[in-house]
PAVOTOR-346676 format. One record per residue (C-alpha): residue number from 1; residue in three letters; x negated, z negated, y negated. Coordinates in steps of 0.02 Angstrom, whole numbers, m for minus. Example, Ala and Ser with C-alpha at 12.3 -4.5 7.8 and 13.67 -1.06 7.14 Angstrom:
residues 2
<tornu = 1; filo = ALA; u = m615; w = m390; v = 225> .
<tornu = 2; filo = SER; u = m684; w = m357; v = 53> .
END
This chain:
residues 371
<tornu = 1; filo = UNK; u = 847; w = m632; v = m97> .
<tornu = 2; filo = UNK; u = 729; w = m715; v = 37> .
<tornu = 3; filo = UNK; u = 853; w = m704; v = 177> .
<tornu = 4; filo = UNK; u = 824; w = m518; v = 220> .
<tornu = 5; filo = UNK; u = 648; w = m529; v = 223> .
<tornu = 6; filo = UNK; u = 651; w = m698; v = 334> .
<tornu = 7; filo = UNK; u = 749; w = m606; v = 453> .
<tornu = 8; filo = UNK; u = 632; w = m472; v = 458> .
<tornu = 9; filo = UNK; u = 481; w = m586; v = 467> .
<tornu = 10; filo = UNK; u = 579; w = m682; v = 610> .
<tornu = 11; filo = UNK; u = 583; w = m496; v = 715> .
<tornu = 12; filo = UNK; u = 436; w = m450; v = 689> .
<tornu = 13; filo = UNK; u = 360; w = m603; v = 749> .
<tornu = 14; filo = UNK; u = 499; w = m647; v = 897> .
<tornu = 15; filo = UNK; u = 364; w = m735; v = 1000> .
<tornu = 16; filo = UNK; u = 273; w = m854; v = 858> .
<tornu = 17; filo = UNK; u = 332; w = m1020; v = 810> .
<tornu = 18; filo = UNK; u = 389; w = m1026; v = 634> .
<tornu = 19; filo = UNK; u = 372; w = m1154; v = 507> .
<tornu = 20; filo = UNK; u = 459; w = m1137; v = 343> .
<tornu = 21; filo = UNK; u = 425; w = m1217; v = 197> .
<tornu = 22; filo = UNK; u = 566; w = m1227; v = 65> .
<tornu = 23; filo = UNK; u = 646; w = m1335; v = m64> .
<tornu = 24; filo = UNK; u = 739; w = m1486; v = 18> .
<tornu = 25; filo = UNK; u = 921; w = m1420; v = m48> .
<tornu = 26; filo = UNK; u = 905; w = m1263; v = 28> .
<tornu = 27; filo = UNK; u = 858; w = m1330; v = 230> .
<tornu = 28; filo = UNK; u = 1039; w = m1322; v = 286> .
<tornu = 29; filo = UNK; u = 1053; w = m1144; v = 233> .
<tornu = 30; filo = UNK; u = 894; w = m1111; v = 297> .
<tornu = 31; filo = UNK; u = 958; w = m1185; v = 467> .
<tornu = 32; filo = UNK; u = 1099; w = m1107; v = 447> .
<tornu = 33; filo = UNK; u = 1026; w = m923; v = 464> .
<tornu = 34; filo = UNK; u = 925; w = m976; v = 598> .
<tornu = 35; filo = UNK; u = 755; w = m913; v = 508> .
<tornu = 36; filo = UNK; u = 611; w = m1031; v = 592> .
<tornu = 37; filo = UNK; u = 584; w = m1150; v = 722> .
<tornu = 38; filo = UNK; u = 526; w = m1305; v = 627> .
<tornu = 39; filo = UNK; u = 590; w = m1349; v = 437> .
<tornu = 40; filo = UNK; u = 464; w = m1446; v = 317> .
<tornu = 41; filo = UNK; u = 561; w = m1480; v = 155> .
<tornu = 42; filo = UNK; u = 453; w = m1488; v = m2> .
<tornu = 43; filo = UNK; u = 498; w = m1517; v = m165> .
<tornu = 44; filo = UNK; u = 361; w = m1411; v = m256> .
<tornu = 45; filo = UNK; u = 468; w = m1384; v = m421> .
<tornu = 46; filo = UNK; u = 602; w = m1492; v = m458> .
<tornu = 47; filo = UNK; u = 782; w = m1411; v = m422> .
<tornu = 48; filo = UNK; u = 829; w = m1441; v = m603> .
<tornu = 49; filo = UNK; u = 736; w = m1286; v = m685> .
<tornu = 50; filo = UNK; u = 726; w = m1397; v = m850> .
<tornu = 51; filo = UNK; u = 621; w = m1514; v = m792> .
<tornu = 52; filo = UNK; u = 445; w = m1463; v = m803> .
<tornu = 53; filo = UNK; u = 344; w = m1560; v = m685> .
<tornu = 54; filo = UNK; u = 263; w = m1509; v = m518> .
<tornu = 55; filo = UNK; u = 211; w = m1583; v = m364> .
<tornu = 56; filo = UNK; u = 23; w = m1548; v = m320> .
<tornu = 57; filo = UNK; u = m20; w = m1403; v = m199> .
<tornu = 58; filo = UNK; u = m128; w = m1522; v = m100> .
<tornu = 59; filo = UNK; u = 17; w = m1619; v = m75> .
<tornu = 60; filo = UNK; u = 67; w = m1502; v = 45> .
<tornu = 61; filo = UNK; u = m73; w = m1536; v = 183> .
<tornu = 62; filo = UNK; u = 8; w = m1718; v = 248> .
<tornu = 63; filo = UNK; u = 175; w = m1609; v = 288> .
<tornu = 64; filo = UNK; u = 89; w = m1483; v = 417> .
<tornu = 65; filo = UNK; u = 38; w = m1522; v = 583> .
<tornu = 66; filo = UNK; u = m114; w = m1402; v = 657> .
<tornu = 67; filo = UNK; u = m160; w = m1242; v = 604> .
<tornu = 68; filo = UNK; u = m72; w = m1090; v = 565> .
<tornu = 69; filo = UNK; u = m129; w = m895; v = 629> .
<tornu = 70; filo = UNK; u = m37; w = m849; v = 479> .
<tornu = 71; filo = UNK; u = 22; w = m920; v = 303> .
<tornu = 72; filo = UNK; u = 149; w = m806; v = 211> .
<tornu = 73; filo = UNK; u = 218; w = m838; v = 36> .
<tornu = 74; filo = UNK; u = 373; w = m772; v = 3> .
<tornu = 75; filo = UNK; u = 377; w = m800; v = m176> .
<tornu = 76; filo = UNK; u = 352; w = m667; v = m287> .
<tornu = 77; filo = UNK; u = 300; w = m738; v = m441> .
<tornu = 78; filo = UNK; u = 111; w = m824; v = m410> .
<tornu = 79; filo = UNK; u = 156; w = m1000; v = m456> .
<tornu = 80; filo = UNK; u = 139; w = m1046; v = m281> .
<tornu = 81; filo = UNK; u = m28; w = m966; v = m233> .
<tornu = 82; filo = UNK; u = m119; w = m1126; v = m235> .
<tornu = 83; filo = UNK; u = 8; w = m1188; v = m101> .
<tornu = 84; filo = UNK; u = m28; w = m1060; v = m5> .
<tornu = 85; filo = UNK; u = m234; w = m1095; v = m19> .
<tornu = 86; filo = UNK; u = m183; w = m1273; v = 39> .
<tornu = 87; filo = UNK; u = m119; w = m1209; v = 207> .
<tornu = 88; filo = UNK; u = m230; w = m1216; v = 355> .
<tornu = 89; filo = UNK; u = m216; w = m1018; v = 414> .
<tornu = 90; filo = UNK; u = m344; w = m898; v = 495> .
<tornu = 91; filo = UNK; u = m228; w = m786; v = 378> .
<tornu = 92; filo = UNK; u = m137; w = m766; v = 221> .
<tornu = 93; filo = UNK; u = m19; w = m659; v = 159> .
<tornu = 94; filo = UNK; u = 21; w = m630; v = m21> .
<tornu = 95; filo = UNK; u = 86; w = m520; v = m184> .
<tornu = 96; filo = UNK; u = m60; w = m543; v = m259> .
<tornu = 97; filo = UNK; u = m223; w = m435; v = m331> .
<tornu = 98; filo = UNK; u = m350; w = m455; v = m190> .
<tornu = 99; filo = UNK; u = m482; w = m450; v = m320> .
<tornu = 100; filo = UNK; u = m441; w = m605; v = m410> .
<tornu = 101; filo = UNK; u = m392; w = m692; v = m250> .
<tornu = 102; filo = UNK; u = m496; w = m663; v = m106> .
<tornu = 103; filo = UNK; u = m453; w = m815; v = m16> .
<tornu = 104; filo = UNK; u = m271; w = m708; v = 24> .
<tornu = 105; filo = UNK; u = m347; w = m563; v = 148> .
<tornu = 106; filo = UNK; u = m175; w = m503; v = 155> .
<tornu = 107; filo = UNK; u = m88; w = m425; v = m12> .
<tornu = 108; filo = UNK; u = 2; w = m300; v = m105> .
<tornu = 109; filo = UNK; u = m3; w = m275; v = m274> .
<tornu = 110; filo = UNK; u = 99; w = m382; v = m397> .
<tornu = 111; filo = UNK; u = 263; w = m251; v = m456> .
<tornu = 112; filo = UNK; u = 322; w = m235; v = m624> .
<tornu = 113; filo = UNK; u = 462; w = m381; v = m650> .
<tornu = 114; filo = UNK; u = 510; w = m341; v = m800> .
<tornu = 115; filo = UNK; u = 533; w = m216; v = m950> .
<tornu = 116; filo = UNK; u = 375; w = m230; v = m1082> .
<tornu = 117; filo = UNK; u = 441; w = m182; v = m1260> .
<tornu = 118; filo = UNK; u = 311; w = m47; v = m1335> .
<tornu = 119; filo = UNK; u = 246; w = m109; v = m1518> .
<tornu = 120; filo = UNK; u = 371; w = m10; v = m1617> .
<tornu = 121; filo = UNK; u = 501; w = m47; v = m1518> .
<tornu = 122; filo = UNK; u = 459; w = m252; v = m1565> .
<tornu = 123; filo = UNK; u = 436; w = m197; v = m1744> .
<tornu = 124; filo = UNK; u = 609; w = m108; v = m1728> .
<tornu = 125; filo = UNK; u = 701; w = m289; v = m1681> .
<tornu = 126; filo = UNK; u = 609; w = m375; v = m1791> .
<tornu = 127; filo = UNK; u = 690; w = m278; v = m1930> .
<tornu = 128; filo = UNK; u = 855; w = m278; v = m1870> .
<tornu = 129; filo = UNK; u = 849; w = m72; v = m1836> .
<tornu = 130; filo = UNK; u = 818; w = m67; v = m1631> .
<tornu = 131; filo = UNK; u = 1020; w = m46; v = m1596> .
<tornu = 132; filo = UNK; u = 1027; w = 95; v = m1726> .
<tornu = 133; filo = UNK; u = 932; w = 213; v = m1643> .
<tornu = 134; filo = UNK; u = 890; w = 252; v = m1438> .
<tornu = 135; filo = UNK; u = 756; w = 160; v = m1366> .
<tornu = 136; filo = UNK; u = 678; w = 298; v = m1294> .
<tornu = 137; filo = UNK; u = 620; w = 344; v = m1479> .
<tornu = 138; filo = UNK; u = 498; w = 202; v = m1485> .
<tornu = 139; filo = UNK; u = 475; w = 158; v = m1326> .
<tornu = 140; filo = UNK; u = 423; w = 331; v = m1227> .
<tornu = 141; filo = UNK; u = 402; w = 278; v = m1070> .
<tornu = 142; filo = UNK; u = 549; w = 160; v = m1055> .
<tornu = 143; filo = UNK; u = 641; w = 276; v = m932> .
<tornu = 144; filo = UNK; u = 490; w = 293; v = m827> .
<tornu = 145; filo = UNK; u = 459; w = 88; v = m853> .
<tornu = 146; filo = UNK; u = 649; w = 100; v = m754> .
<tornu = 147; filo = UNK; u = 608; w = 198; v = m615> .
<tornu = 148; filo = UNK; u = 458; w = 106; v = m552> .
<tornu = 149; filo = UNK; u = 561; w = m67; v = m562> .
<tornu = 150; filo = UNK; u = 576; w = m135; v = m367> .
<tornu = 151; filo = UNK; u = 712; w = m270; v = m299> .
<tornu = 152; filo = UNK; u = 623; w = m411; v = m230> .
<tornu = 153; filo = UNK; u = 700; w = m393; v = m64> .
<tornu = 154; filo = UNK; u = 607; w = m228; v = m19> .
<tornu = 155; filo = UNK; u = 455; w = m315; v = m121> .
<tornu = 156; filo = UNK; u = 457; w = m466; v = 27> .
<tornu = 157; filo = UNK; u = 485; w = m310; v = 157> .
<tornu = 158; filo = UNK; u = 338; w = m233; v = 99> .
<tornu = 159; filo = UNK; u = 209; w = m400; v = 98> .
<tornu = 160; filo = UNK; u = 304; w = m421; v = 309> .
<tornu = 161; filo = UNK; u = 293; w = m283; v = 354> .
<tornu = 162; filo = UNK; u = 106; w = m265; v = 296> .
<tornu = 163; filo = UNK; u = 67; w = m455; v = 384> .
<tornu = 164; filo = UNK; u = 141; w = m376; v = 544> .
<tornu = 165; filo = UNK; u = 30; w = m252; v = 560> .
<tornu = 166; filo = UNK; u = m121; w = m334; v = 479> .
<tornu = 167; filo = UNK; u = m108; w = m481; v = 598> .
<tornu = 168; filo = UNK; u = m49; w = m395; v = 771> .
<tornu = 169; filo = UNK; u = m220; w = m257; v = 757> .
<tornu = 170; filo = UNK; u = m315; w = m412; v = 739> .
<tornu = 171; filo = UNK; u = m245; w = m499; v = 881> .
<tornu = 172; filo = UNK; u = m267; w = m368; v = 998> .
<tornu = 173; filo = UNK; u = m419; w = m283; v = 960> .
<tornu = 174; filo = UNK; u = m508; w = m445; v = 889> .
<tornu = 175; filo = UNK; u = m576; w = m332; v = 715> .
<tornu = 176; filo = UNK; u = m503; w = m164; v = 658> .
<tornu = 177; filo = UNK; u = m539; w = m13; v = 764> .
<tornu = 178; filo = UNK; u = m500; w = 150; v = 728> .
<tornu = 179; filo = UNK; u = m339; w = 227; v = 850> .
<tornu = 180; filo = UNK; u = m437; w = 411; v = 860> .
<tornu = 181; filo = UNK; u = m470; w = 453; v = 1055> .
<tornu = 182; filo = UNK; u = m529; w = 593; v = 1138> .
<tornu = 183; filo = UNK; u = m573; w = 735; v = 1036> .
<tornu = 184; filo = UNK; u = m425; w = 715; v = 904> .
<tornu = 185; filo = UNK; u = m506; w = 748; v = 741> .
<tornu = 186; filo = UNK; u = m479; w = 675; v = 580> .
<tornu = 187; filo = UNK; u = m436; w = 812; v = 423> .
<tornu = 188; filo = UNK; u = m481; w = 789; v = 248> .
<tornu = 189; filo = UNK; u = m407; w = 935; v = 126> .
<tornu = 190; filo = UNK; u = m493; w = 885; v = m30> .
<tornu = 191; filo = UNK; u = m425; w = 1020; v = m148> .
<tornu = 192; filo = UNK; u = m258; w = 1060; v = m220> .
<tornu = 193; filo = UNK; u = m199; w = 1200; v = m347> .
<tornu = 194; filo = UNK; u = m259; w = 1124; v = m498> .
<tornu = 195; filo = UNK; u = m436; w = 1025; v = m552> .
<tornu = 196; filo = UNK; u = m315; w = 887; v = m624> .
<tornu = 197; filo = UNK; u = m229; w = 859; v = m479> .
<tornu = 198; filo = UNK; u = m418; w = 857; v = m356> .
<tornu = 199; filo = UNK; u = m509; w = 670; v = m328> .
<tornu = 200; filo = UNK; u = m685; w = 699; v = m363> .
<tornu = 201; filo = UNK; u = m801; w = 785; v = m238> .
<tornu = 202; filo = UNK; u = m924; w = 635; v = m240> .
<tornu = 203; filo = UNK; u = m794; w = 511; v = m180> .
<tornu = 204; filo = UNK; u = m726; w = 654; v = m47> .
<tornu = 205; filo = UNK; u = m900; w = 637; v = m1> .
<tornu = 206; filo = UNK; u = m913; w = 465; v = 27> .
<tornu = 207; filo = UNK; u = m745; w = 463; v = 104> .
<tornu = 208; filo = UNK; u = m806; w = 576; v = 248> .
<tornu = 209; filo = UNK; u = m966; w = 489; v = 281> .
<tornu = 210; filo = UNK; u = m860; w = 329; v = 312> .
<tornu = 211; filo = UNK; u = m736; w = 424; v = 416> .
<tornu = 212; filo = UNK; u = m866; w = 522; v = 509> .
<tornu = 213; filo = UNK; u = m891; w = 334; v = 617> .
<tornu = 214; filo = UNK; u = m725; w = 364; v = 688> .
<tornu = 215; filo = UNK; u = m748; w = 541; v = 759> .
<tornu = 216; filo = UNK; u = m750; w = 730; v = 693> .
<tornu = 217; filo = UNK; u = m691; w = 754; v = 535> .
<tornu = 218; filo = UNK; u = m627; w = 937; v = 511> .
<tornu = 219; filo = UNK; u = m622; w = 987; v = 309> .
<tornu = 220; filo = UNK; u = m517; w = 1132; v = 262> .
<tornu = 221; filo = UNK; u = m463; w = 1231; v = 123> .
<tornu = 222; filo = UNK; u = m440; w = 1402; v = 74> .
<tornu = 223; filo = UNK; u = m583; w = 1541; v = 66> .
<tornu = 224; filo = UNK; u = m615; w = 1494; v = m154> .
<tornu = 225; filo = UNK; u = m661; w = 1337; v = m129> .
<tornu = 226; filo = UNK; u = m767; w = 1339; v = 20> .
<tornu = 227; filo = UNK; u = m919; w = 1312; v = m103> .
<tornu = 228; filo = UNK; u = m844; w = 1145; v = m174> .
<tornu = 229; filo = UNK; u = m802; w = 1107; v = 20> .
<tornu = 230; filo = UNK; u = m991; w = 1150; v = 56> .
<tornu = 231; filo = UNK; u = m1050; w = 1002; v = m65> .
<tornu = 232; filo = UNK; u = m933; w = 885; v = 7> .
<tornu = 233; filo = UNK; u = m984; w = 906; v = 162> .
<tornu = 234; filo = UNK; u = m1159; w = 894; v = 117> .
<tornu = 235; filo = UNK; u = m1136; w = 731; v = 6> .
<tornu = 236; filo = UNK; u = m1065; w = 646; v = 175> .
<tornu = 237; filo = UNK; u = m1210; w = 713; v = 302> .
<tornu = 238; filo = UNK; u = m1335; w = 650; v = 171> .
<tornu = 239; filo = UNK; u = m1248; w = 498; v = 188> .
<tornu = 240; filo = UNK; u = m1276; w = 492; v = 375> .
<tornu = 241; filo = UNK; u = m1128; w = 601; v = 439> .
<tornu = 242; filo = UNK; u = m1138; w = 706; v = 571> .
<tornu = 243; filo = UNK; u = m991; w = 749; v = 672> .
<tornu = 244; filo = UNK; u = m913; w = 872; v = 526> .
<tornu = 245; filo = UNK; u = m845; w = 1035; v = 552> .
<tornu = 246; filo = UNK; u = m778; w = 1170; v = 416> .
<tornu = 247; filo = UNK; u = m602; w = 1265; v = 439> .
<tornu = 248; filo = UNK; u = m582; w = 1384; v = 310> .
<tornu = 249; filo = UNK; u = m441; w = 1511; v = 288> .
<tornu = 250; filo = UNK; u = m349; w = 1479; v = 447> .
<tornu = 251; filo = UNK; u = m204; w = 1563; v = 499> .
<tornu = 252; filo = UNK; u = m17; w = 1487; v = 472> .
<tornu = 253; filo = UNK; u = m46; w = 1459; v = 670> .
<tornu = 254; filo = UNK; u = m201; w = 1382; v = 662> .
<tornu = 255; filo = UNK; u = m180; w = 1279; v = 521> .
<tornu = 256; filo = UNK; u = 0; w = 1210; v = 609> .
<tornu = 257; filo = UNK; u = m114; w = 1168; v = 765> .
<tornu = 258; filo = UNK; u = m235; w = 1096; v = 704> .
<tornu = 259; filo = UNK; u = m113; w = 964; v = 595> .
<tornu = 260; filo = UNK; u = m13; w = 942; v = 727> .
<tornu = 261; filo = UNK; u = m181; w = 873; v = 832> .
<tornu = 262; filo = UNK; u = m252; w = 757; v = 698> .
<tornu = 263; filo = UNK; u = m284; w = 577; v = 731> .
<tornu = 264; filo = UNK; u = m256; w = 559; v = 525> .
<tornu = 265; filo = UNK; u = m259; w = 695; v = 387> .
<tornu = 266; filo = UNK; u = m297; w = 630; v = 219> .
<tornu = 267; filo = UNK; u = m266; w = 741; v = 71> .
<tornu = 268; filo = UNK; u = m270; w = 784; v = m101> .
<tornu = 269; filo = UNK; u = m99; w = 822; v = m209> .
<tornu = 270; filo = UNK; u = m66; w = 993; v = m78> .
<tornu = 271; filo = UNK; u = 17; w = 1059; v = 48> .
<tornu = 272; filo = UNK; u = m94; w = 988; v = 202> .
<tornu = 273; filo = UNK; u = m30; w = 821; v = 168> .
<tornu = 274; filo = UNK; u = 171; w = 884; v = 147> .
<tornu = 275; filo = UNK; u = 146; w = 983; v = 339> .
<tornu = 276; filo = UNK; u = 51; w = 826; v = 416> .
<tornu = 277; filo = UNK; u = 164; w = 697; v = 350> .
<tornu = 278; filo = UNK; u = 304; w = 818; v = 424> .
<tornu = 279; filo = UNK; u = 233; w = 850; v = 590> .
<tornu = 280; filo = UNK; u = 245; w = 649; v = 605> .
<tornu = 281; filo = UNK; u = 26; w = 628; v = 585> .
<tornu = 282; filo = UNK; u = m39; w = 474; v = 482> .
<tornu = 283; filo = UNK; u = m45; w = 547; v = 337> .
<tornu = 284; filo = UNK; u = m151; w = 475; v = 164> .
<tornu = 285; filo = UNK; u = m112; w = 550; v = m8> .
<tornu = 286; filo = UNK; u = m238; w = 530; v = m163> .
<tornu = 287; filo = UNK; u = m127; w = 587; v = m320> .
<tornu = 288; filo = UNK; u = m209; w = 596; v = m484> .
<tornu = 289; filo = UNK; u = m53; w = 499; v = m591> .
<tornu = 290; filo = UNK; u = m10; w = 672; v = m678> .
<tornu = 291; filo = UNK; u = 118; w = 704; v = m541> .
<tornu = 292; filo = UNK; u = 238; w = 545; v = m456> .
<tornu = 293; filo = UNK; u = 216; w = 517; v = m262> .
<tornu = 294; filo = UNK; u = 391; w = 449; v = m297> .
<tornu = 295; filo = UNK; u = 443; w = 639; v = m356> .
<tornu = 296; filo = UNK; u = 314; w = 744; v = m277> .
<tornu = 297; filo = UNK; u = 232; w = 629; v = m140> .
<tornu = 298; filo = UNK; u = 242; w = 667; v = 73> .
<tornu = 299; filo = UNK; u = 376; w = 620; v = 162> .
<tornu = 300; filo = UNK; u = 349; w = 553; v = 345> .
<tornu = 301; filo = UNK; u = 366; w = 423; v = 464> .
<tornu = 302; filo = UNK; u = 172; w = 383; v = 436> .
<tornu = 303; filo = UNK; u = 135; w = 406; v = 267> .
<tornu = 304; filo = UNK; u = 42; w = 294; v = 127> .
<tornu = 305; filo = UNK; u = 27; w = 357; v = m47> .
<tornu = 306; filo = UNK; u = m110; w = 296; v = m159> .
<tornu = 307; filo = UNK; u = m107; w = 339; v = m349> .
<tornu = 308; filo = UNK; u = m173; w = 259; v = m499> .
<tornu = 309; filo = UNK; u = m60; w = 112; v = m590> .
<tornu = 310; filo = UNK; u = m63; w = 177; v = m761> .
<tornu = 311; filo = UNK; u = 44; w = 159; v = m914> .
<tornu = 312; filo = UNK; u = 41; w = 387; v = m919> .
<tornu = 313; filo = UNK; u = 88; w = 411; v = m746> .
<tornu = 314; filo = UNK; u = 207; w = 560; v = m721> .
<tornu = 315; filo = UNK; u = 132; w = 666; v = m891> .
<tornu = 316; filo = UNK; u = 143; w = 813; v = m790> .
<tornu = 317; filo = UNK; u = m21; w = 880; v = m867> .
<tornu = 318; filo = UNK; u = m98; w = 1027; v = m758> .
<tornu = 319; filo = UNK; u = m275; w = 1050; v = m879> .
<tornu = 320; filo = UNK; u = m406; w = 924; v = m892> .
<tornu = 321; filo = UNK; u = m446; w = 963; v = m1068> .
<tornu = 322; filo = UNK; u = m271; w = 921; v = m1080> .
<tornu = 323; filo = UNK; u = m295; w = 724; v = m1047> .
<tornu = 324; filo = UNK; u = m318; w = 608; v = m1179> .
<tornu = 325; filo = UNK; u = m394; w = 479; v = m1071> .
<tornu = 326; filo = UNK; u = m524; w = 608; v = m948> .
<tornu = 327; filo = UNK; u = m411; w = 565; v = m809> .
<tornu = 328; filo = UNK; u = m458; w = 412; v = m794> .
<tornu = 329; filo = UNK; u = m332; w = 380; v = m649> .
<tornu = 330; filo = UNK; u = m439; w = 480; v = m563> .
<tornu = 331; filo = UNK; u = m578; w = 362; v = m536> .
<tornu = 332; filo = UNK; u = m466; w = 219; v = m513> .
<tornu = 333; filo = UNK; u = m445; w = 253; v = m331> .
<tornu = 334; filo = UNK; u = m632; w = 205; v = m268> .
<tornu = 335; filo = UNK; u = m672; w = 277; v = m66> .
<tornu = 336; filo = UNK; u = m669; w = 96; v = m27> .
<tornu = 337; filo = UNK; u = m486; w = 84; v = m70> .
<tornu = 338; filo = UNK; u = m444; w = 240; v = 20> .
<tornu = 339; filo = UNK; u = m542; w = 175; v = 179> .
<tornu = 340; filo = UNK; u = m443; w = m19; v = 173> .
<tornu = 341; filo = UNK; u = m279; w = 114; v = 171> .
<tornu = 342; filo = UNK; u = m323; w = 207; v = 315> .
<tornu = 343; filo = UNK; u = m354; w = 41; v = 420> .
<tornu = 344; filo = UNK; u = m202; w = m42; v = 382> .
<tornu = 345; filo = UNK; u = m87; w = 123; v = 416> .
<tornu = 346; filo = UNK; u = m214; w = 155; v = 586> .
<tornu = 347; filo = UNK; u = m180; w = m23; v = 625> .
<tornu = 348; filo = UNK; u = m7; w = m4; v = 603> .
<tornu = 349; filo = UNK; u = 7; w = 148; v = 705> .
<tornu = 350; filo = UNK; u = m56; w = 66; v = 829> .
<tornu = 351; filo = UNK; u = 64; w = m86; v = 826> .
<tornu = 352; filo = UNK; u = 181; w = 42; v = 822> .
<tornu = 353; filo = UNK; u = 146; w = 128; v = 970> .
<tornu = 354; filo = UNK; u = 137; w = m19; v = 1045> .
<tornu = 355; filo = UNK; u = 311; w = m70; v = 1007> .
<tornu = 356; filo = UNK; u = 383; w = 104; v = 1047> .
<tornu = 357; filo = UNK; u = 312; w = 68; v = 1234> .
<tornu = 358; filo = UNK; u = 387; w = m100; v = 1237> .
<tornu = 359; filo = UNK; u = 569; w = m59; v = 1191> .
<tornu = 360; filo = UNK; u = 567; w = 107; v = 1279> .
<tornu = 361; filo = UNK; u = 628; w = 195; v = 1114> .
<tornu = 362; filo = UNK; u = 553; w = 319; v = 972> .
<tornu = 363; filo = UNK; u = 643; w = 281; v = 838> .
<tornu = 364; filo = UNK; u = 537; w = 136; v = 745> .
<tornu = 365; filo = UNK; u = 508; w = 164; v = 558> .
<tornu = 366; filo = UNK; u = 354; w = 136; v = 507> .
<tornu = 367; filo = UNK; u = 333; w = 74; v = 326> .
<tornu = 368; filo = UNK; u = 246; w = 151; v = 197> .
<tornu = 369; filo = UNK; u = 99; w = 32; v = 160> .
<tornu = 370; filo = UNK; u = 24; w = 118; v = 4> .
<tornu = 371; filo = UNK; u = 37; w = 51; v = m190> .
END
């Protein structure tokens, strides 16, 4: 399940000399494929899935030679994480929650691997009656449970294709820089059609502020919610903003020009972020979990989607007074989170461009890098 993502990896970085790590029965293959330049075989679990012993992670160390610009682990399970700590690397690359593991400065969040039975749906097998009747009955979000379920391959595409572009905007700009020049501005459209559906004004706020470093930030939204759009904008200039400007009501015209300019539009669940992602901008959506980005989200070249991991994503709820838990997935996306997004897809963008100039070509995907 490796193999596609080795290749990738191997692309991606067609200058860099590649070490790979792997179980001593599987070098020949690994040779076979062609996937790396050198080929350390080690033993780490035994091949025999019964036996239960491990090597030590730290017996890793005598097997490597130098040090390593980047360490990626390819496994998705997190048994080998402390392997991975072991390696000498300016970098590392993992699935992993950056919050318990801040060692790895390169990660995606772990995917569902398998199907969780609800409570009644254990009590159900337990008393013989779970075949008698549909799953679905007991389980309610066992359908939904299905459609968020990933193949590993695209996982291990994913975690590459983020270490591409986390590692190549380091190496050329030295630190992460934003890719807005001249006077292209950055848009924010914090509101949608429903409260539900809006991230809170305070963290629009503090979004802007942060943004505001980069260049003008243009907010916009229709003539009923220029008061809300007045406090944002005020939140971020007490926070020390001061390039922002205020579009309100533009024209069909207008509003497709000034998209079609933006250095990066982040916005709410609306149409802003469906015509930016269209146009081909670098696009960020916030989506409250009452609506799927994988049902509802933009589609682009450019786009990442962030949304709250919660067990009631996809209720479809349109009323706050509605939600059982206060929309709690609305608070689950912090600025902070929002602002690591926008430098990894601005990063990206610019290893794209890069690449586009290189091969002489415009047709290079880039990934969606969002959760």
């Amino acid at each position: 399940m490796s193999l596609g993502p080795l290749r990738d990896l191997r692309q991606r970085f067609a200058h860099a000399h590649i070490t790979l790590v792997v179980g001593s029965w599987n070098i020949d293959t690994a040779k076979q494929f062609d996937l790396a330049d050198d080929y350390v075989a080690f033993d780490f679990f035994p091949r025999n899935p019964k036996v239960k012993t491990r090597k030590e992670a730290a017996d890793i160390r005598p097997l490597l030679t130098g040090e390593f610009d980047l360490a990626i682990d390819m496994r998705v399970p997190d048994e080998t994480r402390p392997i991975l700590l072991e390696v000498p690397a300016r970098h590392r690359a993992a699935i992993v929650d950056p919050y318990r593991m801040h060692q790895i400065d390169i990660a995606i969040a772990p995917f569902n691997l398998k199907l969780r039975r609800a409570i009644f749906y254990k009590l159900a097998q337990n008393i013989g009656i779970a075949n008698k009747i549909p799953r679905r009955w007991l389980d309610w979000f066992i359908d939904r449970k299905q459609v968020r379920l990933q193949h590993v391959s695209e996982i291990l595409l994913f975690l590459v294709a983020k270490a591409a572009a986390y590692f190549d905007g380091e190496s050329e700009a030295g630190h992460r820089q934003s890719s807005t020049t001249g006077k292209a501005p950055i848009v924010v459209a914090p509101f949608s059609n429903s409260s539900l559906r809006d991230w809170p004004i305070e963290n629009f706020g503090k979004l802007v502020a942060a943004l505001s470093t980069r260049g003008e930030v243009v907010l916009v939204c229709r003539g009923e919610s220029l008061e809300a759009l007045e406090e944002v904008a005020k939140i971020a200039r007490d926070r020390g903003a001061a390039d922002i400007r205020m579009a309100v009501e533009l024209s069909e015209l207008e509003f497709n020009h000034l998209m079609n300019s933006a250095a990066l539009v982040v916005s709410n669940n609306s149409g802003t972020g469906h015509v930016a992602a269209q146009l081909g901008r670098p696009t960020i959506g916030i989506f409250t979990a009452s609506h799927l980005p994988e049902i509802w989200g933009f589609r682009g070249p450019l786009v990442s989607m962030l949304m709250s991991v919660i067990e009631c994503r996809g209720c479809g709820l349109d009323k706050v007074r509605r939600c059982p838990v206060k929309v709690r997935c609305k608070f689950d996306i912090t600025p902070d989170l929002v602002i690591a997004e926008v430098n990894a897809l601005m990063n990206h963008c610019k290893v794209r461009d890069k690449l586009i100039v290189a091969r002489g070509h415009h047709n290079h995907d880039c990934p969606v890098l969002g959760r």
